[in-house]
KOLDREN-155617 format. One record per residue (C-alpha): residue number from 1; residue in one letter; z, y, x. Coordinates in nm, 3 decimals, decimal comma, m for minus. Example, Ala and Ser with C-alpha at 12.3 -4.5 7.8 and 13.67 -1.06 7.14 Angstrom:
% residues 2
+-----+------+---------+---------+---------+
| pos | code |      zz |      yy |      xx |
+-----+------+---------+---------+---------+
|   1 |    A |   0,780 |  m0,450 |   1,230 |
|   2 |    S |   0,714 |  m0,106 |   1,367 |
+-----+------+---------+---------+---------+
END
This chain:
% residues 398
+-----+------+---------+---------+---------+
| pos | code |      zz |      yy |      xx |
+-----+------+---------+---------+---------+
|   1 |    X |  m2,196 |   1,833 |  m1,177 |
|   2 |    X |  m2,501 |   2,063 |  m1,285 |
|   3 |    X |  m2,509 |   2,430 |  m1,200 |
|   4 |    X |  m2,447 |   2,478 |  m1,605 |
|   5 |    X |  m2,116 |   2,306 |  m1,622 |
|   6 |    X |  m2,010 |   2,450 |  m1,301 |
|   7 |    X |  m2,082 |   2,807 |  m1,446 |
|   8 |    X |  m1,887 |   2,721 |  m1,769 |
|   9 |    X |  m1,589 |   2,677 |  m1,554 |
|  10 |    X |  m1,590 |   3,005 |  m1,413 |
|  11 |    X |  m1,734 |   3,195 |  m1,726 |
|  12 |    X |  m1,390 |   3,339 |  m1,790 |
|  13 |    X |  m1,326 |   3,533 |  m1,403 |
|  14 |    X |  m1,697 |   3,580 |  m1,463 |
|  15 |    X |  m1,637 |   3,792 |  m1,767 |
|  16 |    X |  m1,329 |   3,945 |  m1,644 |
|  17 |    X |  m1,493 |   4,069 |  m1,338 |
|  18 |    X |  m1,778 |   4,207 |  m1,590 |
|  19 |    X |  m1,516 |   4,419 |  m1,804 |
|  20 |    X |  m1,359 |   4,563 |  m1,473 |
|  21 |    X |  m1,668 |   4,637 |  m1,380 |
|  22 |    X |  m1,738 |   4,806 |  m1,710 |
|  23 |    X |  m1,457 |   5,018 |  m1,729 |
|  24 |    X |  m1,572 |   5,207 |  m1,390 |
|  25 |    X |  m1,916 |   5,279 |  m1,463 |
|  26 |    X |  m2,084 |   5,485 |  m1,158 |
|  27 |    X |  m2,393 |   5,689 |  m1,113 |
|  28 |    X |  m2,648 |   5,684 |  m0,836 |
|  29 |    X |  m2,688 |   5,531 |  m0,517 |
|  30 |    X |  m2,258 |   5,618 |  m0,406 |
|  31 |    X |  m2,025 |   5,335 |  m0,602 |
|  32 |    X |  m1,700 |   5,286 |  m0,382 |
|  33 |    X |  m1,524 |   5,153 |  m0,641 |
|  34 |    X |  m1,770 |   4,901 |  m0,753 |
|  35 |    X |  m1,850 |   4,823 |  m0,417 |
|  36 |    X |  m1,501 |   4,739 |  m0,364 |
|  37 |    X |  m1,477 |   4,477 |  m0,656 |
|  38 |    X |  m1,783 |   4,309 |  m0,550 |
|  39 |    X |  m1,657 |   4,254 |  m0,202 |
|  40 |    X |  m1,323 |   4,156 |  m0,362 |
|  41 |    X |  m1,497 |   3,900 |  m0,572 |
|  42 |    X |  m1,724 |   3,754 |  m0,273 |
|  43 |    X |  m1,413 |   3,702 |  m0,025 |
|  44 |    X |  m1,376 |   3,389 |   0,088 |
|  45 |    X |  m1,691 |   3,274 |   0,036 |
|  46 |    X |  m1,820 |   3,212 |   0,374 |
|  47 |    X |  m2,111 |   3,465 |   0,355 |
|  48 |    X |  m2,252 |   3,685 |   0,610 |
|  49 |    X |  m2,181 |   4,045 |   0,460 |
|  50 |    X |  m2,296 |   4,391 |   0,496 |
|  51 |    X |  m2,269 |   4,716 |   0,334 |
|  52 |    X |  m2,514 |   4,996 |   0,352 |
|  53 |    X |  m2,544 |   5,281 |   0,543 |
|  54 |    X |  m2,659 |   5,558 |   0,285 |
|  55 |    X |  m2,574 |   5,391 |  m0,010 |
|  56 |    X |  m2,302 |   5,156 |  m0,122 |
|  57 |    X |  m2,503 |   4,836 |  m0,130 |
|  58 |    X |  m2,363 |   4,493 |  m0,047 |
|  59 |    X |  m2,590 |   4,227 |   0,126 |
|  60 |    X |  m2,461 |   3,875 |   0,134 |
|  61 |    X |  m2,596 |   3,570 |   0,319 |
|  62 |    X |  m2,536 |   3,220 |   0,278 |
|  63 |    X |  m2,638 |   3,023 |   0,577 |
|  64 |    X |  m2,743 |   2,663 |   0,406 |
|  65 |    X |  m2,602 |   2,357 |   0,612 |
|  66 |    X |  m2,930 |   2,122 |   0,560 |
|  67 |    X |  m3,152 |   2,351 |   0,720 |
|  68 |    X |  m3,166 |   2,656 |   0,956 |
|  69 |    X |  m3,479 |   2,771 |   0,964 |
|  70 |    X |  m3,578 |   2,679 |   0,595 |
|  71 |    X |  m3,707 |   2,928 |   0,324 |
|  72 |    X |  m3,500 |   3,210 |   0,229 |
|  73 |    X |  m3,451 |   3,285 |  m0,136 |
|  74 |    X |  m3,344 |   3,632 |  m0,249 |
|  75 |    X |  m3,153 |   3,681 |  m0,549 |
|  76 |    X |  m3,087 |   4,075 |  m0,678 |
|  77 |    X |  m2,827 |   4,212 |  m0,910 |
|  78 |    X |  m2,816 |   4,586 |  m0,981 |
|  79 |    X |  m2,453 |   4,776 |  m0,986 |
|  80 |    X |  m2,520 |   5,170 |  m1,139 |
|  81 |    X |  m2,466 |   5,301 |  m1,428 |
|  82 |    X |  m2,575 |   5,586 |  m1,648 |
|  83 |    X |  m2,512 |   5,925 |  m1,718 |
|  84 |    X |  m2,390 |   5,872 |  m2,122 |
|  85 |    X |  m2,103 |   5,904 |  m2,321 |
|  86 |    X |  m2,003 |   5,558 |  m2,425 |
|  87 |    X |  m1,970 |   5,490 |  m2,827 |
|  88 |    X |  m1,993 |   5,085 |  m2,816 |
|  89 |    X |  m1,637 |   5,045 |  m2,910 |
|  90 |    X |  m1,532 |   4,825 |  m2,631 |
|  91 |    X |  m1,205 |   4,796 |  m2,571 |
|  92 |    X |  m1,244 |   4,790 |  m2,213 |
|  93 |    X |  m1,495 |   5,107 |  m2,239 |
|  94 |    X |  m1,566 |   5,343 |  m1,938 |
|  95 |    X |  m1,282 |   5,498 |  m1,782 |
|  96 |    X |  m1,513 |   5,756 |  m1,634 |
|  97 |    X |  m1,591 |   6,052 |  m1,870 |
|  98 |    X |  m1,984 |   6,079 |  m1,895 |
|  99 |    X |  m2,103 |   5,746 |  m1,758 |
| 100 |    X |  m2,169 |   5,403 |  m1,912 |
| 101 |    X |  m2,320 |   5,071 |  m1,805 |
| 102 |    X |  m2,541 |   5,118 |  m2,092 |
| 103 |    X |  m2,795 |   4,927 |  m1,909 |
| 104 |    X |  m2,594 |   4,590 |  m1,859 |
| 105 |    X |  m2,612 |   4,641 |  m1,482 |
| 106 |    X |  m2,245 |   4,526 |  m1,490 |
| 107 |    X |  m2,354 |   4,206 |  m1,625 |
| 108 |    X |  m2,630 |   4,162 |  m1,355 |
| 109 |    X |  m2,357 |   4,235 |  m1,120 |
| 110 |    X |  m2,080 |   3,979 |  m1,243 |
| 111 |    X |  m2,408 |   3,712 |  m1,287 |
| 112 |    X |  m2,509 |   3,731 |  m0,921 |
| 113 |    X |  m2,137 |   3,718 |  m0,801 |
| 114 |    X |  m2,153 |   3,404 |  m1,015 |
| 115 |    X |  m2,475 |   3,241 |  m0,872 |
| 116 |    X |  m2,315 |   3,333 |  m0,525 |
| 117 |    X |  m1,986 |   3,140 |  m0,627 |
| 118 |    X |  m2,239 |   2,857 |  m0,735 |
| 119 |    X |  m2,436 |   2,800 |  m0,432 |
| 120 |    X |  m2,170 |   2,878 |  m0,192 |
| 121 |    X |  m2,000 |   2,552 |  m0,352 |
| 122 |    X |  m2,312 |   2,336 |  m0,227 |
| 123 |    X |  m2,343 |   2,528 |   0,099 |
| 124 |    X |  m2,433 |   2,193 |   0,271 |
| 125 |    X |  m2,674 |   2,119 |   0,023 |
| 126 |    X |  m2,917 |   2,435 |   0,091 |
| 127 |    X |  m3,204 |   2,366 |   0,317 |
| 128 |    X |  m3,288 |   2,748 |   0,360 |
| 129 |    X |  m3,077 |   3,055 |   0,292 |
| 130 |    X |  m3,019 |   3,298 |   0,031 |
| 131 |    X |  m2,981 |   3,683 |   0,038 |
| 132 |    X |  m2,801 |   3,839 |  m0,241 |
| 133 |    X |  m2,908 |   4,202 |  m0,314 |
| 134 |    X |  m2,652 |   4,402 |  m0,466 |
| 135 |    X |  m2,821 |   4,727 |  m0,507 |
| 136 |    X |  m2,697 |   5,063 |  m0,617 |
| 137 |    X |  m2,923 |   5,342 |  m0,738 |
| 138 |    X |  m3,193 |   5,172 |  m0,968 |
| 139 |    X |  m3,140 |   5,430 |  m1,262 |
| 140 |    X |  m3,363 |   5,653 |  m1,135 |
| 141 |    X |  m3,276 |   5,672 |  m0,744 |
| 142 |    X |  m3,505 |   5,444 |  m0,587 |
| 143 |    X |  m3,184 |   5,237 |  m0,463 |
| 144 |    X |  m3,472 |   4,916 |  m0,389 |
| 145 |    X |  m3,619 |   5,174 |  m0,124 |
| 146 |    X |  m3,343 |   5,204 |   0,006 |
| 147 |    X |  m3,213 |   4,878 |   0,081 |
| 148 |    X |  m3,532 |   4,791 |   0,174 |
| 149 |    X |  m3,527 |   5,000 |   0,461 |
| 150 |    X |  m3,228 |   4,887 |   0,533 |
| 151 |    X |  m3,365 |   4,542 |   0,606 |
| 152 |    X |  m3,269 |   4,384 |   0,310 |
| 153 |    X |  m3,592 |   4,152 |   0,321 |
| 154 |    X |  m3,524 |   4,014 |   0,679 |
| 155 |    X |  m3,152 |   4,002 |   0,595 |
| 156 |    X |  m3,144 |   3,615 |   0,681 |
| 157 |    X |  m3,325 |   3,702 |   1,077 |
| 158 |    X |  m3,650 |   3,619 |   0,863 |
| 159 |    X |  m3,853 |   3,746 |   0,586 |
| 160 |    X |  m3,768 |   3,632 |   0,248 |
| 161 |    X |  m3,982 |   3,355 |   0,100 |
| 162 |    X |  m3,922 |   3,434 |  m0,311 |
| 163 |    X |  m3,702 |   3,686 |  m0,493 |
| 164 |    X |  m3,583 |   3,643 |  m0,837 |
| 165 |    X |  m3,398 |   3,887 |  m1,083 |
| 166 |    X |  m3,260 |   3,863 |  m1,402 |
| 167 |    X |  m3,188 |   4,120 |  m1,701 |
| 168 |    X |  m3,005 |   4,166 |  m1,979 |
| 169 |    X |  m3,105 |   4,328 |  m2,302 |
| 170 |    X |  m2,904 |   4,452 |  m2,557 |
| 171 |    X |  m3,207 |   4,450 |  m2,813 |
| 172 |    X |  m3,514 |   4,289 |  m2,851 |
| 173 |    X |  m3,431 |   3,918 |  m2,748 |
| 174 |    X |  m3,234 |   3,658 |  m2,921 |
| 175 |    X |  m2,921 |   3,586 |  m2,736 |
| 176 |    X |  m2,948 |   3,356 |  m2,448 |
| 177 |    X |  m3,297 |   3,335 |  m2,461 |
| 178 |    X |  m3,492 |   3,415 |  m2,162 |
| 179 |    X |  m3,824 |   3,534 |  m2,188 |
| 180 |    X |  m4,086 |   3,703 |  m1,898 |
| 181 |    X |  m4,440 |   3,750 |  m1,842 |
| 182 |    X |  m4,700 |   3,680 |  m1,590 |
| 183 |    X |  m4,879 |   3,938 |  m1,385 |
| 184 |    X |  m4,771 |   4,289 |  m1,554 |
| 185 |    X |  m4,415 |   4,233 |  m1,641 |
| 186 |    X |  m4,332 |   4,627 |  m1,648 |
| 187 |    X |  m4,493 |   5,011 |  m1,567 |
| 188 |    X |  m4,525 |   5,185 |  m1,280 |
| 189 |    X |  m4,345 |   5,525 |  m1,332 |
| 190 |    X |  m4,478 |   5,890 |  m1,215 |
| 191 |    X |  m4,305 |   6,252 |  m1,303 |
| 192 |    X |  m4,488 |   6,553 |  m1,383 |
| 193 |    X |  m4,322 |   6,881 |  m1,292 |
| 194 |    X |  m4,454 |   7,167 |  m1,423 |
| 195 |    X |  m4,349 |   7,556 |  m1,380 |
| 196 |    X |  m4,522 |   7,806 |  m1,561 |
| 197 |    X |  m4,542 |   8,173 |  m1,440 |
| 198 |    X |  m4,569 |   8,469 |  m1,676 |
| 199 |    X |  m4,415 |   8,785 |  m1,664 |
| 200 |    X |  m4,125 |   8,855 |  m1,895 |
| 201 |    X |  m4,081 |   9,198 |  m2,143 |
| 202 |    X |  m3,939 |   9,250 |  m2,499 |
| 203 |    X |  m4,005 |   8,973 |  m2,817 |
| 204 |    X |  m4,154 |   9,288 |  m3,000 |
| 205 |    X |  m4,455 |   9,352 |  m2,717 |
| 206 |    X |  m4,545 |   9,067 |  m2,564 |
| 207 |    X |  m4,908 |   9,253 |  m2,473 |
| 208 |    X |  m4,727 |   9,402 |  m2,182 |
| 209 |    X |  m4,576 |   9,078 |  m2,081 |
| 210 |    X |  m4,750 |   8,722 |  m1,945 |
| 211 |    X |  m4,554 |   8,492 |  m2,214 |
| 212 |    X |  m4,526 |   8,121 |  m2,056 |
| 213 |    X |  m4,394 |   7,953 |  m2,330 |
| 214 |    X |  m4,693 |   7,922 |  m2,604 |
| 215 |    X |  m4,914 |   7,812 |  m2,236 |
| 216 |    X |  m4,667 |   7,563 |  m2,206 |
| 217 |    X |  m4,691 |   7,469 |  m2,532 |
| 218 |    X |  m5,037 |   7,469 |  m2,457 |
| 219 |    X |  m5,008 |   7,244 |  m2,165 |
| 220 |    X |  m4,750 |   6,950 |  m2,344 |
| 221 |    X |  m5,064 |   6,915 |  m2,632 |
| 222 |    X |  m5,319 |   6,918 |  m2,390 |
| 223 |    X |  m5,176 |   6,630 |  m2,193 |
| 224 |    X |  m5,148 |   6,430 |  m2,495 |
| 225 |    X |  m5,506 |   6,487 |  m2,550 |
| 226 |    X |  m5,545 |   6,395 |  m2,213 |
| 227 |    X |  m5,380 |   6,042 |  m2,219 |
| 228 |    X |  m5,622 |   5,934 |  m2,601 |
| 229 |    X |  m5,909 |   6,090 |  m2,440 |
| 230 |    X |  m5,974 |   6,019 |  m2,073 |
| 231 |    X |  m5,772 |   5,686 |  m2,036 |
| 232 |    X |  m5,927 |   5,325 |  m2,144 |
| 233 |    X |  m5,664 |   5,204 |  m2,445 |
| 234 |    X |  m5,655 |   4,842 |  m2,264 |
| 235 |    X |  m5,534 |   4,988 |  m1,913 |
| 236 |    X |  m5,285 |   5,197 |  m2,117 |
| 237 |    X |  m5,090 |   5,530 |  m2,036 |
| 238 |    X |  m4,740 |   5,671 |  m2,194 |
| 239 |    X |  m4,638 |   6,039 |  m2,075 |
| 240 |    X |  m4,368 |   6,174 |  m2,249 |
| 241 |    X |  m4,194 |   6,519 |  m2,200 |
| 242 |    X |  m3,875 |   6,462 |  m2,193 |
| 243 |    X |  m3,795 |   6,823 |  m2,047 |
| 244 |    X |  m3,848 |   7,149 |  m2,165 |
| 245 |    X |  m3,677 |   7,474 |  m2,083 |
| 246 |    X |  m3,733 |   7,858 |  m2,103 |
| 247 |    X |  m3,557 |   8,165 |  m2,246 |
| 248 |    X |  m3,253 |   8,336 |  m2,309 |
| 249 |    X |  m3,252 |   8,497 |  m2,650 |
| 250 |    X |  m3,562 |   8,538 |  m2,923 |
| 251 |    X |  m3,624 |   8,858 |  m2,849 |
| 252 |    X |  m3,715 |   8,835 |  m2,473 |
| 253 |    X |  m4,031 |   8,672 |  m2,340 |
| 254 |    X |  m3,896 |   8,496 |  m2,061 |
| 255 |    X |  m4,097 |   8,529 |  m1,673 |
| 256 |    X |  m4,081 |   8,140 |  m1,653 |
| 257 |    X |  m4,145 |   7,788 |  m1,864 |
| 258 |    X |  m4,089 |   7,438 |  m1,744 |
| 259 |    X |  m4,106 |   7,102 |  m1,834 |
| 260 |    X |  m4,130 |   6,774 |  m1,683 |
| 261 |    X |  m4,263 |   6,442 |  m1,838 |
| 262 |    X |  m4,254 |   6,084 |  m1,735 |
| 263 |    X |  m4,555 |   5,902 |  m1,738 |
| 264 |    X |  m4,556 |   5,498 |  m1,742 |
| 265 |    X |  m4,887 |   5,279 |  m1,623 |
| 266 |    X |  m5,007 |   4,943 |  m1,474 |
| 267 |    X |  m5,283 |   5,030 |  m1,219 |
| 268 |    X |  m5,250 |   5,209 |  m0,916 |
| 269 |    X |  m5,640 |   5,388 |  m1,059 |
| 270 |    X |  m5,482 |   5,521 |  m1,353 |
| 271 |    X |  m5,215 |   5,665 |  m1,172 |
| 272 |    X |  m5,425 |   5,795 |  m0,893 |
| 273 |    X |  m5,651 |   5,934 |  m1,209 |
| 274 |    X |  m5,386 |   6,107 |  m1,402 |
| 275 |    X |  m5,204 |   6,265 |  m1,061 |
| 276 |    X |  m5,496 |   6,470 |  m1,002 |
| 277 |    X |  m5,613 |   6,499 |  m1,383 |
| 278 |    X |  m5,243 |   6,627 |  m1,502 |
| 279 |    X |  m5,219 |   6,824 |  m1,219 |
| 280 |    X |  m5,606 |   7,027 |  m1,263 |
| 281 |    X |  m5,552 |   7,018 |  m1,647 |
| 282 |    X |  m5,208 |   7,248 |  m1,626 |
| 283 |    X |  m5,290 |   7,444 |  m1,333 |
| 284 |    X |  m5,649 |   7,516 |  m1,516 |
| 285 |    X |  m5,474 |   7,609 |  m1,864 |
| 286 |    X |  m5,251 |   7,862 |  m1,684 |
| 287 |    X |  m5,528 |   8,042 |  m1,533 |
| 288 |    X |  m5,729 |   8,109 |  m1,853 |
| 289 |    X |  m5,436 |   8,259 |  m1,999 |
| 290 |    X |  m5,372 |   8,461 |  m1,688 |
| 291 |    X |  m5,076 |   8,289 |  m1,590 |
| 292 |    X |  m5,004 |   8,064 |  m1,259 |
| 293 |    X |  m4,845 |   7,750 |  m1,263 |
| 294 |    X |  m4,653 |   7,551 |  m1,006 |
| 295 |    X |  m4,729 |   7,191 |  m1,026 |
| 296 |    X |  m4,535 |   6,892 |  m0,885 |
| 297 |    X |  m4,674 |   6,496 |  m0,950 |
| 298 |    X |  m4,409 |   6,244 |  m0,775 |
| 299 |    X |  m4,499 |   5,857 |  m0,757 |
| 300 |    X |  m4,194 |   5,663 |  m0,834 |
| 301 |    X |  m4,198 |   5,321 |  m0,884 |
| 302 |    X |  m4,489 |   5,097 |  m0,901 |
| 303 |    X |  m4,541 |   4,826 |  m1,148 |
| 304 |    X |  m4,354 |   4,541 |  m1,163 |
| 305 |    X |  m4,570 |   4,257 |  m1,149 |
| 306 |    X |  m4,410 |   3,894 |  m1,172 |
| 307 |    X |  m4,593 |   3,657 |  m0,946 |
| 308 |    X |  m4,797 |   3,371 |  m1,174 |
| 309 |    X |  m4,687 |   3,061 |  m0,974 |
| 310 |    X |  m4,311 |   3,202 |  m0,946 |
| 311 |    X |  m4,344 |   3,328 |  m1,337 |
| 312 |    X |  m4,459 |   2,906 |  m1,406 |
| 313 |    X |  m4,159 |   2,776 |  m1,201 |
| 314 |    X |  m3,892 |   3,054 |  m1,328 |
| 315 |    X |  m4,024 |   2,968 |  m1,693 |
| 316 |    X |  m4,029 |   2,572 |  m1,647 |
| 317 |    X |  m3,665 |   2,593 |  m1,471 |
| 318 |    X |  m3,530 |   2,774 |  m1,771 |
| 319 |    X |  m3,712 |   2,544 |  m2,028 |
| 320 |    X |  m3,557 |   2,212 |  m1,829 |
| 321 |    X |  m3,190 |   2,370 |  m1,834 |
| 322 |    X |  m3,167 |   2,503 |  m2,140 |
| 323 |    X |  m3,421 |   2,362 |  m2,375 |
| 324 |    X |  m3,748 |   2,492 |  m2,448 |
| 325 |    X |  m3,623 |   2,698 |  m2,744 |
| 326 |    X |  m3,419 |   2,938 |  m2,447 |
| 327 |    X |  m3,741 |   3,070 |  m2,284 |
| 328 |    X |  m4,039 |   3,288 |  m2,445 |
| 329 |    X |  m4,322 |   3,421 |  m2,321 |
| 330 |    X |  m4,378 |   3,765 |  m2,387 |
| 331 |    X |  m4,668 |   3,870 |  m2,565 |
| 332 |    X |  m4,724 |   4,219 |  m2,370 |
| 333 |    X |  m4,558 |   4,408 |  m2,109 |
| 334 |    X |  m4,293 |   4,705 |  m2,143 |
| 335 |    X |  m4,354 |   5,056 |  m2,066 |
| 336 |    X |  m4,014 |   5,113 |  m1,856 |
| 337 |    X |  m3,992 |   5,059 |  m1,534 |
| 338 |    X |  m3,765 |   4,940 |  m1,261 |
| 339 |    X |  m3,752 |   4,956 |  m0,875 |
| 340 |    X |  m3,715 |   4,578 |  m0,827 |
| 341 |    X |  m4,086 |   4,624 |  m0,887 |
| 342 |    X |  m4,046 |   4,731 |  m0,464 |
| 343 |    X |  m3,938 |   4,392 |  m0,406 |
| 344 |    X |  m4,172 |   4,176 |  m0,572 |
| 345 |    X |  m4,446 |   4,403 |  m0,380 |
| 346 |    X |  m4,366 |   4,250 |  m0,041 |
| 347 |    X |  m4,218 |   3,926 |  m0,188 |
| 348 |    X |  m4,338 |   3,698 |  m0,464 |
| 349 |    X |  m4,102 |   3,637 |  m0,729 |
| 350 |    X |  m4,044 |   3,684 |  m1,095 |
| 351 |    X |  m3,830 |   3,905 |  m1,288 |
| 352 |    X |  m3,725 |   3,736 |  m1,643 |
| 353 |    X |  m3,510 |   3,911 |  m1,933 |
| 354 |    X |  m3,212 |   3,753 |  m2,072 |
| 355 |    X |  m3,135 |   3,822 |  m2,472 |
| 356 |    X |  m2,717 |   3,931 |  m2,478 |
| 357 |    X |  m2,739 |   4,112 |  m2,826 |
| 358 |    X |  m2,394 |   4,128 |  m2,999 |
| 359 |    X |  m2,560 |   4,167 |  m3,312 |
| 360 |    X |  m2,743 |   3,866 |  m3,525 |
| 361 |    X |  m3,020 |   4,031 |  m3,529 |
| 362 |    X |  m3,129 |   4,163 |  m3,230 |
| 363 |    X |  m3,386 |   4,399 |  m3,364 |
| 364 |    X |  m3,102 |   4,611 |  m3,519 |
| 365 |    X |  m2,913 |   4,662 |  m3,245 |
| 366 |    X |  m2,936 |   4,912 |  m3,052 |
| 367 |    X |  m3,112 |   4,920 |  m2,750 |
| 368 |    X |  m3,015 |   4,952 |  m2,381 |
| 369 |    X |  m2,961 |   5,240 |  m2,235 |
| 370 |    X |  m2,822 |   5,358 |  m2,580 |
| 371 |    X |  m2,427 |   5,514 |  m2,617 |
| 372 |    X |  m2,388 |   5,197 |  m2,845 |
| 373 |    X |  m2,552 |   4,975 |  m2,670 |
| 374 |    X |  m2,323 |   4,642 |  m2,659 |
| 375 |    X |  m2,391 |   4,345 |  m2,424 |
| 376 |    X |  m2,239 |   3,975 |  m2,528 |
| 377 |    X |  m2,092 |   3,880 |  m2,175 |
| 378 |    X |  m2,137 |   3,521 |  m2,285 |
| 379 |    X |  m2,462 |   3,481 |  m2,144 |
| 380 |    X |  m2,362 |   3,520 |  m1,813 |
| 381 |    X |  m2,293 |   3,175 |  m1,712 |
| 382 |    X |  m2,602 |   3,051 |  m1,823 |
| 383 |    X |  m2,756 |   3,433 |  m1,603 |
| 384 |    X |  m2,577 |   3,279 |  m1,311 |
| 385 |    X |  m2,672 |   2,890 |  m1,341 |
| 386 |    X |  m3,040 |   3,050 |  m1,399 |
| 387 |    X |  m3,022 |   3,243 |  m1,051 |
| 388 |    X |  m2,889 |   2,945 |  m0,846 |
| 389 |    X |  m3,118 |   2,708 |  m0,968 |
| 390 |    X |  m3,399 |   2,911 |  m0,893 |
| 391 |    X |  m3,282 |   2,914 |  m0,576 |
| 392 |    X |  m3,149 |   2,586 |  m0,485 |
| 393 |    X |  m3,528 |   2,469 |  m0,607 |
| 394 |    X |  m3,732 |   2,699 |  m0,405 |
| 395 |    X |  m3,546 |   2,581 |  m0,114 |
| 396 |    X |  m3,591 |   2,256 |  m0,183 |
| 397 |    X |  m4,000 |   2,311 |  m0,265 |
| 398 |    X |  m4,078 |   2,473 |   0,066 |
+-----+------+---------+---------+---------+
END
């Protein structure tokens, strides 16, 4: 029986495990609870478990009984969630006040519990071993780091051979159509912090004060300018300010502005360029006004860049499951970013989307990461069948 029809069979505890999951969304890198239900789910499945040490991770290995010393295939599933109010209507919506899977990381999670199911079935069959990666933290806590350091990568004794990752969207994609890229799959991501110093008085004087606020006004324009006018359009930028924060009341000139902005690229020259452009371009505009300004440029995640000869096999292993009209190549690459990207630096691998819109048309419905946003757990079968395959192949390739 194919990995397809043996996913079908399980689709139902696959999607139940997904709306459990759902229902106790949880922030950061700490997830007892949905730590718990993934080790629930993986009992009794013969795998070589661990848990993490400063996070709640959960690293499974499945010893393959045709080969000891064969590759090792890594397959990732992310388990946070986000800080939002759900509004999608669900009736198995979060239980937790002010935090969502909005992101369909509960899907991921269910999927690789399903691939793990899969292989674990044809355990004698595997002529290398697989590592399954389920990571906390990726909304915005470096959770890959983490687990890297952990030894995620050498979980199997050795280093992994390939690493594959799968994601649902909510928008954008058809669903059950997988689609990736080649080479730049998604942006690097930076934050710019930014405090600007004045010195505060009364709304009605402000010649005896040092107002911040119109230099950081100043500043937020300035960077714009920055990004059109500095940066080549076909190695492209994105810096948003997301952040911005000073004052009381209207009638006092506050002693402090700040702001902070994200800023999305592919190259590690453009975002060695705009750390110490950014940086000299506030510092400099506070000084002509008289002001000083505290300045703070972080390097997050790098890009994520999907390795051409696993991109070719990921995309032909979709197209000969499912049909060519399940897998699209995508014309350009987003601008978010993700801290798989950490992975696919020390491991080649590919990272492909998966299309679970609940809506007919995908391009009005709204996107992940949105307090509507609405994932079709019928797609995760197919997620799962994807993920073993991958696997079972790559072992089998060498």
């Amino acid at each position: 029986m194919s990995f397809t029809a043996e996913a079908a069979l399980i689709a139902p505890e696959l999607r139940q495990l997904r709306r459990e999951l759902h229902r106790i969304p949880e922030i950061g890198l700490v997830l007892p609870k949905t730590q718990a239900k993934v080790l629930e789910a993986l009992a009794g499945l013969g795998l070589e478990i661990s848990t993490g040490t400063d996070l709640s991770s959960v690293t499974a290995v499945l010893r393959g009984g045709a080969g000891s010393n064969g590759p090792v295939v890594l397959l990732r599933g992310d388990m946070d969630a986000l800080p939002i109010i759900e509004e999608s209507g669900e009736e198995f919506s979060s239980e937790h006040i002010g935090a969502m899977h909005a992101c369909g990381h509960d899907l991921h999670t269910a999927g690789l519990v399903g691939a793990a199911r899969l292989l674990a079935a044809r355990r004698d069959e595997l002529p290398g071993d697989v590592v399954f990666m389920f990571q906390p933290g990726e909304e915005g806590f470096d959770g890959a780091s983490f687990m890297i350091t952990e030894g995620v990568l050498e979980a199997a004794g050795r280093p992994a051979d390939a690493a594959y990752g799968i994601h649902v969207m909510s928008s954008f994609l058809p669903t059950g159509v997988f689609s990736a890229r080649p080479g730049r799959l998604m942006a690097a991501s930076d934050g710019l912090f930014v405090r600007v110093i004045g010195a505060g008085g009364h709304g009605s004087r402000p010649d005896d004060a040092l107002d911040p606020i119109p230099v950081a006004a100043q500043m937020v324009t300035a960077l714009q300018n920055l990004v059109t006018r500095r940066f080549d359009v076909f190695d492209p930028v994105v810096l948003t300010v997301g952040s911005f924060h000073s004052g009381t009341r209207r009638n006092i000139i506050p002693d402090d502005a700040t702001f902070e902005a994200t800023i999305r690229s592919f190259s590690t020259e453009v975002s060695d360029r705009m750390a110490e452009l950014a940086s000299k371009l506030c510092r400099e505009i506070a000084a002509a006004n008289g002001l000083d300004a505290e300045v703070r440029y972080d390097r997050e995640y790098p890009a994520t860049i999907n390795d051409t000869a696993e991109y070719e096999f990921a995309a032909d292993t979709a197209r000969q499951l499912f049909g060519d009209d399940r897998f699209s190549l995508m014309d350009n690459p987003l601008m978010g970013s993700e801290d798989f990207s950490r992975v696919l630096d020390q491991v080649p691998g590919a990272y492909v989307f998966l299309g679970a819109s609940r809506q007919k048309d995908p391009q009005d419905a709204p996107s992940n990461h949105s307090p509507r946003a609405a994932f079709d757990d019928g797609v995760l079968a197919d997620g799962s069948a994807l993920l073993a395959e991958l696997a079972l192949r790559r072992m089998n390739r060498g």
